[in-house]
N, C-alpha and C positions, 0 to 999 in steps of 0.2 A: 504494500500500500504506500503510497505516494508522501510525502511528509505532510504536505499540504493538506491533503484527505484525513491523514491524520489529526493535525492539527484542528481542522475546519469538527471533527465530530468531538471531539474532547471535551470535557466538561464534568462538571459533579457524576459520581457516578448513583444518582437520588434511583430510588425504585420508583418505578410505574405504578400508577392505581391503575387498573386492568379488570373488565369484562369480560370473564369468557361465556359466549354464545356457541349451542350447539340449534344448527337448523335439522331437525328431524320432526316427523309424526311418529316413530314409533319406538326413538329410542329414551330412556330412563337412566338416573344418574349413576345406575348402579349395571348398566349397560353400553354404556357410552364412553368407547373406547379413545376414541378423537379430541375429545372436549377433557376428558381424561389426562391424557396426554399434553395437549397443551397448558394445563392446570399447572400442571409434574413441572414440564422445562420452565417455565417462565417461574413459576415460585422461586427459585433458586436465587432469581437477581429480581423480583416486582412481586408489587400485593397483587393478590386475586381478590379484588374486594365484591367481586359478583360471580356469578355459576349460572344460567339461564339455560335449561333445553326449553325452545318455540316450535313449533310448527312451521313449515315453509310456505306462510298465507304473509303477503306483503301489509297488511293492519296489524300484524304481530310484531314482526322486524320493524317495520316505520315508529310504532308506540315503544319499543324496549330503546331504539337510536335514540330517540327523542328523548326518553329519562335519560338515558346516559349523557344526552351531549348535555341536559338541565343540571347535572351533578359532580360539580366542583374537581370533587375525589378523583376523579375517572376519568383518565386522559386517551387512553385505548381499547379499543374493543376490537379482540379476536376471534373471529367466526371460524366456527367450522360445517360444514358442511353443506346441500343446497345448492352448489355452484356448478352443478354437471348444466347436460341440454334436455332431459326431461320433461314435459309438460309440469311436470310437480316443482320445478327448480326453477324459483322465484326471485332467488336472492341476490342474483346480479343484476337485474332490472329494478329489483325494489332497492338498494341500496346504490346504484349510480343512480337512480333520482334523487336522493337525499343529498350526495355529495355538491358541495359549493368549492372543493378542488379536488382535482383526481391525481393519482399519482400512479402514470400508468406502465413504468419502470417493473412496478412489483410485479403486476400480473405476467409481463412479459420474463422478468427472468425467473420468475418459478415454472412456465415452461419450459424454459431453456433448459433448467436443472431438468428438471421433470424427465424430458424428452432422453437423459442419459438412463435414466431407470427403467421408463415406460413407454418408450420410442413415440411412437408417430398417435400411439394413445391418448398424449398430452392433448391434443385439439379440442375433445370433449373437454376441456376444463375451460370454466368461467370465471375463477378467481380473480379476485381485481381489491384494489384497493383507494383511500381518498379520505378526505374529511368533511368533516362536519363544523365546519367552521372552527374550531382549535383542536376538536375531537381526533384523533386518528383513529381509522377503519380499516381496518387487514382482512378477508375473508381466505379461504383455502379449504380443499376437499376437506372431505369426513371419513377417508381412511387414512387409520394409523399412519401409514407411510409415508404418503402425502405431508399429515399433521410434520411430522421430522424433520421432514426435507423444509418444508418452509419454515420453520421454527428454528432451526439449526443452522440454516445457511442464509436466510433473509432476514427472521423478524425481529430473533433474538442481539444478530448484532446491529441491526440499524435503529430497533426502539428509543432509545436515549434520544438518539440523533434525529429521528421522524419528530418526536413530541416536542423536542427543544425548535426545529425548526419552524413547526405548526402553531406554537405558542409565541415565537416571536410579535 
């Protein structure tokens, strides 16, 4: 990494107040492998100061944004799942309505990773990411593998860096 890049992300190393969303109808906390997982890595360096499995009905997603982006605490929210091409998978049209900037880096190199794992597979994926006026919004698939691969090589080390930016 570049010194400059470096320098440009530096700063307090403060924890994240963090959301995590699981988009399913039919999974439970106590099933829910993805939302799981993302809980695990990010605790390590940020609070989980929320857990929400919703439904993939965009009056769900739009009211849980909406608290979260009302509550101080809460600078990100990590979605997991709902981002395929299904008619059930809503969460990329209902959450790029919400967004007032997008930040469309993410989505493209989590396929780029993606595409080393799951080759030409990746295309089905709607991941995407943006904010909510200071809020940061991360979404990424709802299997484990996925949940890793974004969380490990995207979310975990650019967070500081997204929120510090977003809040300027």
């Amino acid at each position: 990494m570049s010194q400059s890049v470096e320098q440009h992300k530096s700063g307090p190393a403060e924890a994240i107040g963090i959301c995590v969303v699981t988009i399913s109808d039919s999974r439970t906390l106590e099933t829910d492998r993805g939302g799981s997982l993302v809980s695990e890595l990010a605790r390590e360096e940020h609070q989980i100061l929320r857990r929400e499995i919703i439904p993939d009905e965009p009056q769900a997603i739009t009211d849980l944004l909406q608290e979260c982006e009302q509550s101080p605490e809460i600078q990100a929210v990590l979605m997991t799942g709902g981002t395929g091409i299904s008619n059930r998978d809503q969460t990329y049209e209902t959450v790029s309505s919400l967004f007032t900037r997008e930040i469309p880096g993410y989505g493209e190199l989590f396929r780029y990773l993606s595409f080393a794992e799951i080759g030409s597979a990746t295309i089905l994926s709607r991941t995407t990411a943006g904010l909510i006026n200071q809020l940061v919004v991360l979404t990424m698939p709802g299997s484990p593998a996925a949940v890793k691969l974004a969380m490990e090589k995207i979310i975990l080390p650019e967070l500081r860096h997204l929120v510090r930016e977003a809040t300027k």
